[in-house]
N, C-alpha and C positions, 0 to 999 in steps of 0.2 A: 597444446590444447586447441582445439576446436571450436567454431561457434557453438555447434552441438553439443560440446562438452561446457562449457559457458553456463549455457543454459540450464543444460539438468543441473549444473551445479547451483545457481540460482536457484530454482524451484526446490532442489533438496533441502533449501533451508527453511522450508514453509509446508514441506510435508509432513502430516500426521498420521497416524495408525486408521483413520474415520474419511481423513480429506486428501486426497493422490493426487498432485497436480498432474499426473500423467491422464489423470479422466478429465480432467481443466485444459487440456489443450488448446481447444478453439478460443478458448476465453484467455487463455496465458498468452495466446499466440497474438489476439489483440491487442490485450495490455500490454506485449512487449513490443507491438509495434506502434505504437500509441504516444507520440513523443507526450512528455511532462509537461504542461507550460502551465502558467502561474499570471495572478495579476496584481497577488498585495506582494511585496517587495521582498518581505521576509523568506517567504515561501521557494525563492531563491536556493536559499540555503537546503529545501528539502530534495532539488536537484543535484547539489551539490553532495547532499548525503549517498546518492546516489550514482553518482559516478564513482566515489569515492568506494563503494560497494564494490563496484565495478572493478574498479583497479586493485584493489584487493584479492579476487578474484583470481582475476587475468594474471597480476603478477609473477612477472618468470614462465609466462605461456608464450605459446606460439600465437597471441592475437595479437594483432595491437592495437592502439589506441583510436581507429578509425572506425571504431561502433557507436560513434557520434552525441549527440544530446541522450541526456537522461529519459528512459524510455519508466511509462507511467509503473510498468511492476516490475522495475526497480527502485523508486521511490518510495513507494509502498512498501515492498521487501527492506528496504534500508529503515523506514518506519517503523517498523516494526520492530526489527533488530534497539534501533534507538529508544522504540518504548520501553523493552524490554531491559536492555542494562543501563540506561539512564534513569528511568523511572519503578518500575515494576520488578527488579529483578529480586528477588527472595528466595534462598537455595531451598529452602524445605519444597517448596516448587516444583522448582526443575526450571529450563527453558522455556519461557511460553510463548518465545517470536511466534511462531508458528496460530499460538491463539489470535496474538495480537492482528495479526496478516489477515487472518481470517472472519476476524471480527469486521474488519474496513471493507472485505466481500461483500460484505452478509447486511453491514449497513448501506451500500450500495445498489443492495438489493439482486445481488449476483451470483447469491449461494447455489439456487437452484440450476445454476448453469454451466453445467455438466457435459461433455461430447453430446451428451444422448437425450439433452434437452436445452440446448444451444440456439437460441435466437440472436440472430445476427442484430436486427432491428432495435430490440431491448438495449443489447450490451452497447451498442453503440451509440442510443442517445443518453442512459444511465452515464457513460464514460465521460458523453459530450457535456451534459448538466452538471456534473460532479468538474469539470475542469475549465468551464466555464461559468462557475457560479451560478447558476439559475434552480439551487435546489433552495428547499425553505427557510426561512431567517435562524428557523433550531438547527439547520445542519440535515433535517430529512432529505436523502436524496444525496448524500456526500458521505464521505467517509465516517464521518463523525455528527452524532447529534446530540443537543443536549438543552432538556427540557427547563431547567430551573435557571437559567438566565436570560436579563436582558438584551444580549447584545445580539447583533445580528451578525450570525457566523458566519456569512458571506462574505464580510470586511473584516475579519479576522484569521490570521498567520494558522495553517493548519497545524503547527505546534502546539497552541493557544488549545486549539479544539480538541485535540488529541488530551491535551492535560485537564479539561471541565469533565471532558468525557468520563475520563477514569476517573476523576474524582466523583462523580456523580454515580456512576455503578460500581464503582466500588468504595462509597460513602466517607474518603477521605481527602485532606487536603495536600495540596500539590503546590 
């Protein structure tokens, strides 16, 4: 297997019938150049999901293991993945990694950013504020927002956010 192959195998796992990562290119191509870094401790761990991704992957390929730190949409894609059979997973459903993945777009403010409406400028400081914590204490401007608490999401494990999140839209406890 190939980087090439790597890859669309990644994205395959966050594609939908509506959303083609193949039309997210310039924006995947970011994200996955995009190393992960983290400032609360925990968040560690969402790196590590992410390699972990990685090697699962790759396993038994022709790559190896010199694709370095955890690149931002493979955290997110492992996020998702882990929303998904950790928390949310309900067969009447189906898989909904792919909602999950796309819902952190979208609250990023990155939905609209398509090949063919692709602003370099946006996606890069959305990217820069979301991993740099400089979005709002609700989480507006990160992956995750959530109106009915008081903590400031900015000092909070994006696990943590991930789980008020879904609990808040989808009106259950976590």
């Amino acid at each position: 297997m190939r980087f090439a192959e790597y890859y669309d195998k990644l994205c395959g796992l966050i594609a939908t019938k509506d959303l083609d990562p193949r039309n997210y290119s310039k924006l995947f191509n970011y994200l996955y150049s995009t190393p992960f870094r983290w400032t609360i401790k925990n968040d560690a761990n969402r790196a590590s999901d992410g390699i972990r991704l990685r090697n699962s992957i790759i396993r038994d390929a022709d790559i190896s293991d010199s694709l370095g730190e955890c690149r931002v949409l493979e955290m997110m894609i492992a996020l998702a993945i882990d929303c998904e059979e950790q928390i949310m997973q309900e067969a009447r459903f189906g898989d909904r990694t792919a909602i999950w993945f796309w819902t952190m777009i979208d609250n990023l403010g990155l939905i609209r950013m398509d090949d063919w409406n692709y602003n370099d400028i946006l996606v890069k400081s959305s990217v820069s504020k979301f991993l740099d914590r400089r979005y709002d204490r609700d989480g507006h401007g990160s992956i995750f927002y959530v109106t009915n608490r008081h903590n400031d999401l900015r000092r909070v494990e994006l696990w943590y956010q991930m789980c008020w999140f879904l609990s808040e839209q989808y009106n259950f406890d976590i």
